[in-house]
Residue frames relative to the residue before (quaternion, step in Angstrom):
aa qw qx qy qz dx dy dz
X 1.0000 0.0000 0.0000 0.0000 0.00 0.00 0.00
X 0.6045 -0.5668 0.4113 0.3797 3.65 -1.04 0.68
X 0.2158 -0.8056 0.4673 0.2933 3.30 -0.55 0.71
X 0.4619 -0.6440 0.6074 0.0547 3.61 -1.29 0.68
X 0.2764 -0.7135 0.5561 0.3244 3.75 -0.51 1.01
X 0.6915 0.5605 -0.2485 0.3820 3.57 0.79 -0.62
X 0.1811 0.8683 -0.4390 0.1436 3.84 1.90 0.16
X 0.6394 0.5459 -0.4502 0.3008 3.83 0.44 0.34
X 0.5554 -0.6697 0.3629 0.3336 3.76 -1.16 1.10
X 0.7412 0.2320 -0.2570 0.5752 3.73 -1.19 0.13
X 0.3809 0.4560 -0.8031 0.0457 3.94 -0.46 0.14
X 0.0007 0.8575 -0.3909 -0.3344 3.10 -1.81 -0.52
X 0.7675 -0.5527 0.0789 0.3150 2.76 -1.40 1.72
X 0.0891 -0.7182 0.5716 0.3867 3.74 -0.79 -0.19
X 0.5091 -0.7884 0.2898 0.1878 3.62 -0.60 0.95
X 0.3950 0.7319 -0.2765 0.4815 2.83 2.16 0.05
X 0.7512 0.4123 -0.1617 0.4894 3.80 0.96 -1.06
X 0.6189 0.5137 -0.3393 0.4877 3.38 0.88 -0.49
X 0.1883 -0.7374 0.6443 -0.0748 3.38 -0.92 1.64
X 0.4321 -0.7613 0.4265 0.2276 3.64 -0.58 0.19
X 0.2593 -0.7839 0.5093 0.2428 3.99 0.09 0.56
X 0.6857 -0.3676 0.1440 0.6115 3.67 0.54 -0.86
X 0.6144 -0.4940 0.4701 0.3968 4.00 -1.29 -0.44
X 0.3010 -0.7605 0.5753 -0.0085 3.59 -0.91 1.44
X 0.7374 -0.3123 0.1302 0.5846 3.46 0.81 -0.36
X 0.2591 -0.6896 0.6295 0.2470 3.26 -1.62 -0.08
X 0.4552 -0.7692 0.4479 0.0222 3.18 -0.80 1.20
X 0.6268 -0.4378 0.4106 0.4969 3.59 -1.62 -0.58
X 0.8359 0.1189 -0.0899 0.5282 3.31 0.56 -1.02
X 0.8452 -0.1451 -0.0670 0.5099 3.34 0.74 1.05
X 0.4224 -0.7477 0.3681 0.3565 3.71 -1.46 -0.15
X 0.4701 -0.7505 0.4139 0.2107 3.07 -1.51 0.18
X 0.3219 -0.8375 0.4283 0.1071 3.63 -0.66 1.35
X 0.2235 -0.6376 0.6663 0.3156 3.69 -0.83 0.29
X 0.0187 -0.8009 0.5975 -0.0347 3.57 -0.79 1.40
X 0.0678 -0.6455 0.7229 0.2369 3.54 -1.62 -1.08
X 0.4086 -0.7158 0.5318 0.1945 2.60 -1.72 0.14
X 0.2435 -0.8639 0.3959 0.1938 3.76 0.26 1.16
X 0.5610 0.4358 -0.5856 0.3903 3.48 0.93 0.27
X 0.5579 0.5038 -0.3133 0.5804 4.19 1.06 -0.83
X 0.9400 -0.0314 0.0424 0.3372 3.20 0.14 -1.10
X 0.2054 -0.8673 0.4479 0.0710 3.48 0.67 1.24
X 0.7571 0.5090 -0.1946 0.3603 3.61 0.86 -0.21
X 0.5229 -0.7581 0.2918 0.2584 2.85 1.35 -0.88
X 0.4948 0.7899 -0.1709 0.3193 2.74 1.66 0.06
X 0.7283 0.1654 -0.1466 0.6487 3.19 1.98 -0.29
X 0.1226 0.8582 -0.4548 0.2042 3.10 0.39 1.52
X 0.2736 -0.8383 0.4667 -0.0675 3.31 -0.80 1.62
X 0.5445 -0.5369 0.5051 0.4002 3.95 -0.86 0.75
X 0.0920 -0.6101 0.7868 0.0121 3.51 -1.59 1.27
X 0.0083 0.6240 -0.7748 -0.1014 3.44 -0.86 0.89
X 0.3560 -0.6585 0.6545 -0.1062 3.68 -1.73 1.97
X 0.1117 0.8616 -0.4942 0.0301 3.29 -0.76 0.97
X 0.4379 -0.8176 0.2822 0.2452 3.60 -0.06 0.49
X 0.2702 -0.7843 0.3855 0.4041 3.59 0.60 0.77
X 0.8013 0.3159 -0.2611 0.4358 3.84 0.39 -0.69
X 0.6213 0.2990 -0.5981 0.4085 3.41 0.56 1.34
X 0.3093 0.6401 -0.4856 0.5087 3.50 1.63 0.07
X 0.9052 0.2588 -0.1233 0.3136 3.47 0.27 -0.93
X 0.4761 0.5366 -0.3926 0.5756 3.72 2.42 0.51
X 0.5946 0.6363 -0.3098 0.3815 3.69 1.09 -1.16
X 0.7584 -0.2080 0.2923 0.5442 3.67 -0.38 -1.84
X 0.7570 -0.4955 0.3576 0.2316 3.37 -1.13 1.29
X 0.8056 0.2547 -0.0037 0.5349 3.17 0.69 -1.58
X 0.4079 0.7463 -0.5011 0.1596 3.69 1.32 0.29
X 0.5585 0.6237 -0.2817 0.4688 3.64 1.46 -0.91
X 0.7694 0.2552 -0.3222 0.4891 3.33 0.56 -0.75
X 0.3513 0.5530 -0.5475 0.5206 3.67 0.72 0.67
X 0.7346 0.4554 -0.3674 0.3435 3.11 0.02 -1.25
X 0.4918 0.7614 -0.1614 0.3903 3.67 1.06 -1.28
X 0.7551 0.4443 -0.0708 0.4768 2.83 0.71 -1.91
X 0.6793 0.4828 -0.3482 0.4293 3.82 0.85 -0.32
X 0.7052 0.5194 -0.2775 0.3949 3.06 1.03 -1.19
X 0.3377 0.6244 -0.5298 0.4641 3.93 2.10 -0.34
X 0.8882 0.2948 -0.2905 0.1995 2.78 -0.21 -1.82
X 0.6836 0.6011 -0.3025 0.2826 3.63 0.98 -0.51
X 0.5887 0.4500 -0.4237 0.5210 2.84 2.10 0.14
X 0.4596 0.6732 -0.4673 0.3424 3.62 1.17 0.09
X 0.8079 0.4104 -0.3393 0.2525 3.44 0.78 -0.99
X 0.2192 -0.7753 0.5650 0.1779 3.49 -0.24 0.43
X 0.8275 -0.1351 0.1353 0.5280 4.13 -0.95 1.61
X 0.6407 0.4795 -0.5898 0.1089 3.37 -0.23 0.84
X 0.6615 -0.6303 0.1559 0.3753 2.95 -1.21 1.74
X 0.7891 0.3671 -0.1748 0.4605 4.07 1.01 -0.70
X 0.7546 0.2662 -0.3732 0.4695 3.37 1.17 0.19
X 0.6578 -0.5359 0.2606 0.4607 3.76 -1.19 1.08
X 0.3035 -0.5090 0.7559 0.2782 4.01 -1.88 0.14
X 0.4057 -0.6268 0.6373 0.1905 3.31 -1.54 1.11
X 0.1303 -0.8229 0.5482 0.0731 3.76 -0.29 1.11
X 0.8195 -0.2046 0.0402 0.5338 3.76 1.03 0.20
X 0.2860 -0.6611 0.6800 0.1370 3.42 -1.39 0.06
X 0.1990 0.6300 -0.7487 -0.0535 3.37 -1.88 -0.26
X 0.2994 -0.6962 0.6503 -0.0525 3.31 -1.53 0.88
X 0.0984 -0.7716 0.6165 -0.1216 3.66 -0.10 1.42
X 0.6621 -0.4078 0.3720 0.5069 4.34 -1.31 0.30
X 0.8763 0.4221 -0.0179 0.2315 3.25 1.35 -1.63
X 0.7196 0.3322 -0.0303 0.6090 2.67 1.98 -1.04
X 0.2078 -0.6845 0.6753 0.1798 3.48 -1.48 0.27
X 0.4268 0.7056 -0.5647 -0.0331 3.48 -1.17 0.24
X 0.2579 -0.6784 0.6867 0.0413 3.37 -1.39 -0.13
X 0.4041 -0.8611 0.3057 -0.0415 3.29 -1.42 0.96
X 0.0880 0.8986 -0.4009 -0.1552 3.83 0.76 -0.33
X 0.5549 -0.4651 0.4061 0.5575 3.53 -1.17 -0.29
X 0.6221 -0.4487 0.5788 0.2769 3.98 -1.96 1.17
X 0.0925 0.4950 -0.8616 0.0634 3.90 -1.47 0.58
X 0.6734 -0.5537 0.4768 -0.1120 2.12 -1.42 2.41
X 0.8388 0.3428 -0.2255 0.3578 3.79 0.45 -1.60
X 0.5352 -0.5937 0.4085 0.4407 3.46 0.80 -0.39
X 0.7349 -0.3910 0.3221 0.4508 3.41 -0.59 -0.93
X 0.4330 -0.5764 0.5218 0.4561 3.74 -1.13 0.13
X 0.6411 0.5077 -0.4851 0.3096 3.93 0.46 0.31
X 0.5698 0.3670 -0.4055 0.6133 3.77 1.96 -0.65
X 0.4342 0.7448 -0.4191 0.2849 3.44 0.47 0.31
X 0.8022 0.3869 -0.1401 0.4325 2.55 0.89 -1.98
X 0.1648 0.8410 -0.2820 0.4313 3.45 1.70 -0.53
X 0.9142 0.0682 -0.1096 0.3842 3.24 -0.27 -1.74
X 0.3188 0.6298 -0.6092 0.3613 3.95 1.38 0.17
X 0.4958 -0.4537 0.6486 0.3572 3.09 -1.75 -0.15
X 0.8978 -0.1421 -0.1843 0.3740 3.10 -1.43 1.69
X 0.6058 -0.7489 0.1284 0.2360 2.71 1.38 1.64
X 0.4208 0.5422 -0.4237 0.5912 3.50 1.32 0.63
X 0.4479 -0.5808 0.6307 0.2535 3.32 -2.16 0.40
X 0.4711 -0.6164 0.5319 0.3393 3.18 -1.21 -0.21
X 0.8156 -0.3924 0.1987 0.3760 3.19 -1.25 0.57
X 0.7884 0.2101 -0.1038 0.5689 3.50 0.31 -1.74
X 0.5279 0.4683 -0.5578 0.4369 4.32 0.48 0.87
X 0.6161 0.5052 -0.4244 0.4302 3.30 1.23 -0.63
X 0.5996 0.5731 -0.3476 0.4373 3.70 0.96 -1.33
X 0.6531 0.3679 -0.4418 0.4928 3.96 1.15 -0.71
X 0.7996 0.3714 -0.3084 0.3572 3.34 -0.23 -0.55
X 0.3088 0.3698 -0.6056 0.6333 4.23 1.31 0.00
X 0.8022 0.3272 -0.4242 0.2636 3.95 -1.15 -1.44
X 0.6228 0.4689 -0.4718 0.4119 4.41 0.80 0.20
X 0.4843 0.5658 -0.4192 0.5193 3.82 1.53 -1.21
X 0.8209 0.4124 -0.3138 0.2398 3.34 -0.06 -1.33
X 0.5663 0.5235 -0.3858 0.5065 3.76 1.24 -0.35
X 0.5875 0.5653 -0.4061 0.4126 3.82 0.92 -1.34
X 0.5769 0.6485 -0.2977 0.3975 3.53 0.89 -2.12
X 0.8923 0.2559 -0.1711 0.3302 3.60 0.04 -1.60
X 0.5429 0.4382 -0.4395 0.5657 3.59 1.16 -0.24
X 0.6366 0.4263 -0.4897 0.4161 4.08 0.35 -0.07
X 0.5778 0.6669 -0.1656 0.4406 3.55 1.20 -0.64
X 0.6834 0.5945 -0.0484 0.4210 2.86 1.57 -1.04
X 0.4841 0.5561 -0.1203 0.6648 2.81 2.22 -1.14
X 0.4779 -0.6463 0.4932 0.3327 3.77 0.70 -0.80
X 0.4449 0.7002 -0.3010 0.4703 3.02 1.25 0.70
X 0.2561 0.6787 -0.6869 0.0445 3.82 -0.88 0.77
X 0.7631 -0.5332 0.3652 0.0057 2.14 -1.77 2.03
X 0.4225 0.8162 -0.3941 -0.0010 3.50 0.07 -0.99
X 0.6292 0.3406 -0.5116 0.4758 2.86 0.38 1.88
X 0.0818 -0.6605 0.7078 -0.2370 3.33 0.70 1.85
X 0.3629 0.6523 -0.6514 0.1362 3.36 -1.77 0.87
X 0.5267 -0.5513 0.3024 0.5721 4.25 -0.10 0.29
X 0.4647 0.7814 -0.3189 0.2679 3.98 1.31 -0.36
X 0.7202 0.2222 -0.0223 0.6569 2.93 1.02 -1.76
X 0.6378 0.4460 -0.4632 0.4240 3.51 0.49 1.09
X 0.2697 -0.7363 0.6195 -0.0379 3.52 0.03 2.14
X 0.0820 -0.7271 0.6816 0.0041 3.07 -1.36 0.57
X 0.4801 -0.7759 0.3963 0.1020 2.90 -0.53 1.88
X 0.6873 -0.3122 0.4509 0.4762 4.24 -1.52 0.52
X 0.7642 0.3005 -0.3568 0.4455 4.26 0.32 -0.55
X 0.4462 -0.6105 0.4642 0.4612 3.40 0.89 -0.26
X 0.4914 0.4557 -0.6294 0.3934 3.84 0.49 0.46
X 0.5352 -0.6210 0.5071 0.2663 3.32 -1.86 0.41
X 0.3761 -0.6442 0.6558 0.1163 3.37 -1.99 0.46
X 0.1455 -0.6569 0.7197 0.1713 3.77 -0.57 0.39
X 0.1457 0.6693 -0.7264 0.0555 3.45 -1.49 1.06
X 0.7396 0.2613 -0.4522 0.4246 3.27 -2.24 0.70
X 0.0577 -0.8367 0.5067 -0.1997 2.73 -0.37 1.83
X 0.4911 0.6505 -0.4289 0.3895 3.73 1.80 -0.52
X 0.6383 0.2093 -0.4524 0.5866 4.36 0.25 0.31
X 0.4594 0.6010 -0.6250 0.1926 3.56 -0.34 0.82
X 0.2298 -0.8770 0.4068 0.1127 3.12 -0.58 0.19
X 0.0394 -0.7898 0.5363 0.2950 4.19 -0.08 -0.04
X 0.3099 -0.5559 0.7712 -0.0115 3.19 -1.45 1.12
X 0.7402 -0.3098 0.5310 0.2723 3.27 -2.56 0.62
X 0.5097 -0.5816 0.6153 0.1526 2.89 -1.85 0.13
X 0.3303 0.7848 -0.5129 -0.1093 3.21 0.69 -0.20
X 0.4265 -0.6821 0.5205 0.2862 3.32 -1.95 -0.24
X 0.6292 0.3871 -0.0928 0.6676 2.76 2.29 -1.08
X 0.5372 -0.7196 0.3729 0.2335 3.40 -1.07 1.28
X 0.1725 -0.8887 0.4155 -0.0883 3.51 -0.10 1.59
X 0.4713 -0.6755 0.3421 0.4523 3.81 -0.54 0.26
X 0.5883 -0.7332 0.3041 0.1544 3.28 -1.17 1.43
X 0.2940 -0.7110 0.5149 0.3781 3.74 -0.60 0.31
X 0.4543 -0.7554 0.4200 0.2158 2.80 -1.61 0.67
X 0.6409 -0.5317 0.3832 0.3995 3.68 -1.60 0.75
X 0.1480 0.7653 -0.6085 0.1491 3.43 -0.72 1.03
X 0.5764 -0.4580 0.4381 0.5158 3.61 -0.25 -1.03
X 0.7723 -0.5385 0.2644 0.2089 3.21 -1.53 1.38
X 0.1734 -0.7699 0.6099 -0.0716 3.67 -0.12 2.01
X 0.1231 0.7529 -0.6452 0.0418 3.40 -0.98 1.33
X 0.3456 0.6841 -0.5922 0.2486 3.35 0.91 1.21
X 0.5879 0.4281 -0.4054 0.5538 3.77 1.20 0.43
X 0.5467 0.5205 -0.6271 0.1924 3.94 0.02 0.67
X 0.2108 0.7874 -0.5787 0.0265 3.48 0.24 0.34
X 0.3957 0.6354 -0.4693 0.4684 3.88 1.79 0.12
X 0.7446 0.5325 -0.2177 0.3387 3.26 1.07 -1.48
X 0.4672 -0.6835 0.5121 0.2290 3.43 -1.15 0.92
X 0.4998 -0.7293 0.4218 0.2011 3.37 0.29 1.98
X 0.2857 -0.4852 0.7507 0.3455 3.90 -1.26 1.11
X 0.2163 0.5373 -0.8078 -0.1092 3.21 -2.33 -0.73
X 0.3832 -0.6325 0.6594 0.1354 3.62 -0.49 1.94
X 0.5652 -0.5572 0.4055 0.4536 3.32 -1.43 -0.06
X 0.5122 -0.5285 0.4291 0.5236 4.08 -0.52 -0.12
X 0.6405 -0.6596 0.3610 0.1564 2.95 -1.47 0.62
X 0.2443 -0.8193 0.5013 0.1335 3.66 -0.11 0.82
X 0.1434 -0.8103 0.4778 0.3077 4.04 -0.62 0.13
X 0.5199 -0.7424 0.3741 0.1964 3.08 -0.40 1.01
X 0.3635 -0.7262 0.3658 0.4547 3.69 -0.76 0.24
X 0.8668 -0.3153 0.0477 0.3833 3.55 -1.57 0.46
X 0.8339 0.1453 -0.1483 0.5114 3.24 0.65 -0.87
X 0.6479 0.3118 -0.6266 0.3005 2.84 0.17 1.95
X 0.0655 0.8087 -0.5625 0.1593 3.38 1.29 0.84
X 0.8909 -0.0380 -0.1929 0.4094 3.85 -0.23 -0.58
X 0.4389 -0.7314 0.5214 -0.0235 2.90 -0.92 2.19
X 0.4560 0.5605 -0.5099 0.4668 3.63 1.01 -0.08
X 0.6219 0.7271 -0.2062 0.2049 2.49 0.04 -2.03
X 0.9013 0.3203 0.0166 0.2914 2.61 0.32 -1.88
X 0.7711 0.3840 -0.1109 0.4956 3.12 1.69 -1.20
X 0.6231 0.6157 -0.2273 0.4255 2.95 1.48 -1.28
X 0.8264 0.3726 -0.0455 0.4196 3.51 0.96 -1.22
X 0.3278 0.7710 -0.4230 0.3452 3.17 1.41 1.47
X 0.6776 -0.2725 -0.1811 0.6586 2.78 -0.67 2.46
X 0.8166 0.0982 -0.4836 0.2994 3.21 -0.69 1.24
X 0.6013 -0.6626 0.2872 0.3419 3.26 -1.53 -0.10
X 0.1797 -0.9271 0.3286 0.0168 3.37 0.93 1.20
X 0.6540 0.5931 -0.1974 0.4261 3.31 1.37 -1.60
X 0.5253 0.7038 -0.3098 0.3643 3.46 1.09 -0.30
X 0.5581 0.6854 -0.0925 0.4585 2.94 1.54 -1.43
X 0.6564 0.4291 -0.2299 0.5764 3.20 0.74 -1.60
X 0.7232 0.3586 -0.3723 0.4580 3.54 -0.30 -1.81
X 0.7256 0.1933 -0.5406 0.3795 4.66 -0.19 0.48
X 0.3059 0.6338 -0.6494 0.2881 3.70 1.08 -0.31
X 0.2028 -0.7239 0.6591 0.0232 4.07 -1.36 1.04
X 0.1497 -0.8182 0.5278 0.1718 3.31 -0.71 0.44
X 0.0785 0.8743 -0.3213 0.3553 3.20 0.39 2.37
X 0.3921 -0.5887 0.4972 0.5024 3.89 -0.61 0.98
X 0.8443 -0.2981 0.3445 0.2821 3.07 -1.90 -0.14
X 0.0886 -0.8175 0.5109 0.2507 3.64 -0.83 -0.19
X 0.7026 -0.5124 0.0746 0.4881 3.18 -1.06 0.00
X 0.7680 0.0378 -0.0139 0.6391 3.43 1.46 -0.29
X 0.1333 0.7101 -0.6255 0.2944 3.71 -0.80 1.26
X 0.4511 -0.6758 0.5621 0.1543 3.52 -1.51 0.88
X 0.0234 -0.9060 0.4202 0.0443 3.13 -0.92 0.38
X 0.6266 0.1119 -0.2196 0.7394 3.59 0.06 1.38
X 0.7772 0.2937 -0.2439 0.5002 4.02 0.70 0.14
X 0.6888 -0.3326 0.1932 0.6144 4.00 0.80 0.70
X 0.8585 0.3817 -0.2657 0.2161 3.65 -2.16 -0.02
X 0.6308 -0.5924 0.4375 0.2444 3.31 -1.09 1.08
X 0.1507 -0.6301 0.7382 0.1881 3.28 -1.77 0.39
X 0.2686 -0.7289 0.6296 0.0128 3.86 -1.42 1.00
X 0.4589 -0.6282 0.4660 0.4214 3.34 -0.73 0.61
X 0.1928 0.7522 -0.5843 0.2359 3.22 -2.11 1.36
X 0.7656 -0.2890 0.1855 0.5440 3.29 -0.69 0.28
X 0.3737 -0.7111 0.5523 0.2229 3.35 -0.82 0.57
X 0.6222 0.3348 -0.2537 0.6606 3.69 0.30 1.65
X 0.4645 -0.7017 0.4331 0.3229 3.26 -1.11 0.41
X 0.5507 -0.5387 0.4398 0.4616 4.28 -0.26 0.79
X 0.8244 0.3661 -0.1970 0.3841 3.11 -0.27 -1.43
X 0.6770 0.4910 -0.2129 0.5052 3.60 0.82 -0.62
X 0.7075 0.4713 -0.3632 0.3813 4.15 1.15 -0.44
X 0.5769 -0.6384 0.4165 0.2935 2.99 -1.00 1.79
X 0.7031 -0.4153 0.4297 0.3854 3.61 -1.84 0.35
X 0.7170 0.3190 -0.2647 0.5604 3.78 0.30 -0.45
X 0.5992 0.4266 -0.5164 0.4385 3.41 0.31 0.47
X 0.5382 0.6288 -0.2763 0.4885 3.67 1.39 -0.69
X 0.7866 0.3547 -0.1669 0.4771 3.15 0.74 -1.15
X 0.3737 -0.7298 0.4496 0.3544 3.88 1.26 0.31
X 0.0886 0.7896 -0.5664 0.2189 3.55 0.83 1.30
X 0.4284 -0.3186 0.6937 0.4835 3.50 0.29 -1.44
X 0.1148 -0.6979 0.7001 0.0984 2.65 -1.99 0.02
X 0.1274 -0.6274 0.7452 0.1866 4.14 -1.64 -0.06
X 0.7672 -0.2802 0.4217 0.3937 2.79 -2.05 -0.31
X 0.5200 0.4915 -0.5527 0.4272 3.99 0.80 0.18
X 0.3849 0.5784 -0.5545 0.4581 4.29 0.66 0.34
X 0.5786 0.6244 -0.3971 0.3430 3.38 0.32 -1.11
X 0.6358 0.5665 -0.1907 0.4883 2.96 0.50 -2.38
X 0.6764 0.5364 -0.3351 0.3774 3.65 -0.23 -0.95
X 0.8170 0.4510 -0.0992 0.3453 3.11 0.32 -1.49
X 0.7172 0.2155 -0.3303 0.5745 3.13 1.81 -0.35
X 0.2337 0.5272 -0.6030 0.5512 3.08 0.80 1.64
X 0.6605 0.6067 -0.1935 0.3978 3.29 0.27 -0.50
X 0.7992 0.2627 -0.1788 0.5101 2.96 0.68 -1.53
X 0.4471 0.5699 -0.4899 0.4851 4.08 1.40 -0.42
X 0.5433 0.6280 -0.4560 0.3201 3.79 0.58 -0.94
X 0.8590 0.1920 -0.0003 0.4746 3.21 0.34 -1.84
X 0.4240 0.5187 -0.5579 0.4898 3.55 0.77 1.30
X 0.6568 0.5881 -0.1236 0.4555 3.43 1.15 -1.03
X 0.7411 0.1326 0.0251 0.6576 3.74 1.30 -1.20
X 0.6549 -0.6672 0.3381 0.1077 3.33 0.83 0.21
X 0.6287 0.2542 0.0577 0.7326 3.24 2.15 -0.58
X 0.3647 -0.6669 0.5711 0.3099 3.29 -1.22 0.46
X 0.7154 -0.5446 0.2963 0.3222 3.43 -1.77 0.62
X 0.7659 0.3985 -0.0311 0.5036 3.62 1.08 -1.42
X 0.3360 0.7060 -0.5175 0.3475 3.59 1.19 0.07
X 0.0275 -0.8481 0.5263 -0.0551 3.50 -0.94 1.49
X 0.4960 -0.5355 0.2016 0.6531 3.65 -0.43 0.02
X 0.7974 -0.1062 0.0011 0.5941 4.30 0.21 -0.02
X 0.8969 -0.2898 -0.0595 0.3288 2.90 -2.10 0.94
X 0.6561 0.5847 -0.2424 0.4110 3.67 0.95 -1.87
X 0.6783 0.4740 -0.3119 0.4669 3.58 0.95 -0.86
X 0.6669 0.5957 -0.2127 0.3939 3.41 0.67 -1.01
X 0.6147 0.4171 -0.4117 0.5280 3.39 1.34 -1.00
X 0.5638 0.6716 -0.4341 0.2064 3.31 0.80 -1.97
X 0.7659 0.4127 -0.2341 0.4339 3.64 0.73 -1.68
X 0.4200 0.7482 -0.3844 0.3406 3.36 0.87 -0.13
X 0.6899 0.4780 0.0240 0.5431 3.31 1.06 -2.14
X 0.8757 0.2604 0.0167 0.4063 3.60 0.70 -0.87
X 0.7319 0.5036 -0.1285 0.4406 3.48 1.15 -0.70
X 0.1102 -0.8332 0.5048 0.1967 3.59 -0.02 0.50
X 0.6012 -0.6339 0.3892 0.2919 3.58 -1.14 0.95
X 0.3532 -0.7941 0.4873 0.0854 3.63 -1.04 1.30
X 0.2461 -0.8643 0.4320 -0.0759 3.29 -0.59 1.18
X 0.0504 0.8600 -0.5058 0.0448 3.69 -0.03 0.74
X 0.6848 0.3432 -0.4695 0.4392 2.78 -1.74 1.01
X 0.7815 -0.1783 0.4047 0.4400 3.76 -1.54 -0.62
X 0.4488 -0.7136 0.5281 0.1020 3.47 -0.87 1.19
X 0.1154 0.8488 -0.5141 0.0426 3.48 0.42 0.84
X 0.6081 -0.6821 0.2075 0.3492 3.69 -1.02 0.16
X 0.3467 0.6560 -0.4749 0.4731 3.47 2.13 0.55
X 0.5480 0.6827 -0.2655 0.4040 3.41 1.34 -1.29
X 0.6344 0.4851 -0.1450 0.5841 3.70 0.84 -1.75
X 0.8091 0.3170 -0.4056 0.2835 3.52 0.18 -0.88
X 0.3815 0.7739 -0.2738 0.4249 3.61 2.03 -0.98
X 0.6473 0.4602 -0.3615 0.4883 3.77 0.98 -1.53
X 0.7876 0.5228 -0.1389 0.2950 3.58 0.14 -1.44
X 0.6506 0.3664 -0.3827 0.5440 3.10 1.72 0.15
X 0.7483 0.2941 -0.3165 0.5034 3.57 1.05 -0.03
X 0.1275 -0.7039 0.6378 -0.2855 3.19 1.03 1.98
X 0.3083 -0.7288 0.5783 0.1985 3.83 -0.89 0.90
X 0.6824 0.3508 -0.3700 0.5238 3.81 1.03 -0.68
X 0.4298 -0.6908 0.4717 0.3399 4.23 -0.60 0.91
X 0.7804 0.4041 -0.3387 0.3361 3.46 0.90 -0.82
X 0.6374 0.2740 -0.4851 0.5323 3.54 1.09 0.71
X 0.4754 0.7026 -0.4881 0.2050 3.77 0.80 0.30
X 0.3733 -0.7311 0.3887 0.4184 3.75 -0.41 0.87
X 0.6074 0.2820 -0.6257 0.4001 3.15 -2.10 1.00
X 0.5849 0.5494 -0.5111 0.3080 4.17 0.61 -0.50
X 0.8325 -0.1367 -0.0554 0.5341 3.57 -1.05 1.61
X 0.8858 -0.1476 -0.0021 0.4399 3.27 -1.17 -0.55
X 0.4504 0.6077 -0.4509 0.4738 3.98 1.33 0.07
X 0.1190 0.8360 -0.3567 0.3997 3.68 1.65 0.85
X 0.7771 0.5505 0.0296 0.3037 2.85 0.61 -1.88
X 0.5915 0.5627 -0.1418 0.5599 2.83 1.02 -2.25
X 0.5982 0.5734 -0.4295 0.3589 4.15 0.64 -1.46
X 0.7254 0.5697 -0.1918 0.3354 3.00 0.65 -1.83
X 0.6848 0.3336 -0.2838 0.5823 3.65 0.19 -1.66
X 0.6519 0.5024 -0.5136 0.2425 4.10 0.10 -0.16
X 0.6878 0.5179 -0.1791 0.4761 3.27 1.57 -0.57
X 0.6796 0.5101 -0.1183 0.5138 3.44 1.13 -1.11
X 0.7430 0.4810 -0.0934 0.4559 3.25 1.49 -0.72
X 0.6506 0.4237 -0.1586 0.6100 3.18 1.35 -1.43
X 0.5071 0.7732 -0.3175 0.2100 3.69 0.67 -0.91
C-alpha cells in the first residue's frame, strides 16, 4: 500500500487542510476524493482516498445508511497493518458531513485491470496471485468475525506494488465464532450491535460552524476545480448489479449484494456465514479466468434461478485453478471449500499448486 507519512489509525483530520485533487468514484453513501493535506503535505505528494458523505442524504435515502457509514469506519479502525486490507488514516465529523480517509492504490481495480489483459482475462498463475492475497485479507477479516460480503473485481484496489486492497466495508457484517455449526444470520444490512471485540470509532462531535462557513465542500473540497458536482450526484444507494468503487460509477438501488456474486443460500433466504465470501471468490476466479460471470442471466429471476440450479461451465483442459474454482462454487456451504477446517485445503491449493 502507498505509504502515507501520517500511517497511524484514528488521527483526526482537520477539515480545514484537506483540499481535494480530483473525484475517484462515487459511491453508495457518497464519493470518493483523491486529496492531501496542505498543512502535512503542501504538495501533494502523499495523497490518500477521502470517501465524503452527506449527513442529510444519509438520512433522506436509507434509514440505516448512517449507520453503515459508521460501521466501515469501525471496521477500518479495527484493522491494524494488514498488508491487503486498507489502514484508517483519519476521520473528521462536520454538522454536515462525515468522512474518513485511507491510504490511495495507484492501480485501480482488478476489473480496469482485467480490461487491459489481452482478451480481457488474467492468466492462470496472476489469478492464483491475487485469489492467494483475497484469501489471507478474507480470513484474517473472518478472523475478526467479520464477513465481507461484497467480494467482486470492484472492491478489489490494487495498490502502486501491485499487491491488492479489499475496500467497502458498509454491507459487512460480524457474525459469532462458532465451532459448532449454528443457525445462520440473515443477509440484510450491516448489524453492528455485536462489535463490542471492536475498538469502537467515535469521530469527534460535531461543532456548527459559523454562517459563512456552512458549505465545507464547497468550499474546501472544490478548490480550483469543480468538485461539488461530484458530491451533489453521489446517491445514497444499495448496491447494484455492477458499479466501481473508489475507481469511477454510480451505485442504484438493489439487492443488497452483488446478483451475480450472491451465494446459493442467500437466494434461498437461508441465512448466511463467512462461507458467502468463499463463494464469491469463486465467482470472482470465474470471471478473471472467462471474463464473465458463471450465472449471469437475462435479469434478476434468471440469474438467481441459475444460481440454485445450474452448475458452472468450464472450458478447455481441466487444470487445478479450474478444480479449485469448482469447489468454491460448491452450492451446499457446508461442503463448499474454505468452510471450517476446508481452510487449509483453499490455501495449500493455491500456495501449492500455483
Amino acid at each position: 500500500m502507498e505509504t502515507h507519512p501520517n500511517n497511524n489509525n484514528n488521527l483526526n483530520l482537520n477539515i480545514d487542510n484537506i483540499r481535494a485533487i480530483k473525484v475517484l468514484g462515487k459511491g453508495a453513501m457518497g464519493t470518493v476524493f483523491l486529496a492531501h493535506d496542505i498543512d502535512s503535505d503542501p504538495d501533494g505528494n502523499y495523497p490518500f482516498a477521502l470517501k465524503v458523505v452527506e449527513k442529510s442524504l444519509l438520512k433522506t435515502k436509507h434509514n440505516d445508511a448512517e449507520r453503515r457509514a459508521r460501521w466501515e469506519m469501525t471496521v477500518l479502525a479495527s484493522i491494524n497493518h494488514h498488508p491487503f486490507l486498507p489502514t484508517l488514516l483519519g476521520s473528521f465529523e462536520a454538522h454536515d458531513l462525515l468522512g474518513w480517509a485511507v491510504p490511495f492504490c495507484s492501480g485501480g481495480d482488478l476489473n480496469v485491470l482485467r480490461y487491459n489483459q489481452n482478451d480481457a482475462v488474467f492468466s492462470s498463475s496472476a489469478i492464483k496471485f491475487y485469489l492467494a492475497e483475497i484469501v489471507c485479507a478474507l480470513e484474517h477479516l473472518h478472523s475478526m468475525g467479520i464477513a465481507y460480503r461484497d467480494l467482486k473485481p470492484e472492491n478489489v484496489l490494487v495498490q502502486g506494488s501491485g499487491h491488492v486492497t479489499l475496500t467497502d466495508f458498509d454491507l459487512s457484517r460480524k457474525l459469532s465464532i462458532r465451532k459448532k455449526k449454528q443457525p445462520a444470520v440473515g443477509f440484510g444490512s450491516s448489524d453492528s450491535g455485536s462489535t463490542n471485540t471492536f475498538r469502537e470509532f467515535k469521530p469527534l462531535p460535531p461543532t456548527p460552524p459559523p454562517p459563512q462557513r456552512r458549505n465545507h465542500l464547497t468550499r474546501i473540497l472544490t478548490y480550483g476545480s469543480g468538485l461539488d458536482s461530484g458530491l451533489r450526484k453521489a446517491k445514497s444507494a444499495r448496491v447494484s448489479p455492477r458499479r466501481a468503487s473508489f475507481a469511477g460509477g454510480k451505485r442504484s438501488n438493489s439487492f443488497v449484494g452483488t446478483e451475480e456474486y450472491v451465494s446459493p443460500e442467500v437466494v434461498r433466504g437461508e441465512g448466511h456465514e463467512f462461507g458467502v465470501d468463499w463463494w464469491a471468490l469463486g465467482i470472482l476466479a470465474y470471471e478473471m479466468l472467462y471474463g464473465r460471470t458463471p450465472f449471469k442471466g437475462k435479469n434478476r429471476k434468471e440469474t438467481f434461478r441459475n444460481v440454485l440450479m445450474v452448475r458452472p461451465e468450464f472450458v478447455g483442459q481441466r487444470t487445478s485453478l479450474i478444480d479449485l474454482i469448482d469447489k468454491l462454487l460448491e452450492k451446499d456451504p457446508s461442503k463448499r471449500l474454505g468452510h471450517f477446517r476446508g481452510r487449509r485445503r483453499l490455501k495449500s491449493m493455491i500456495f501449492l499448486e500455483g
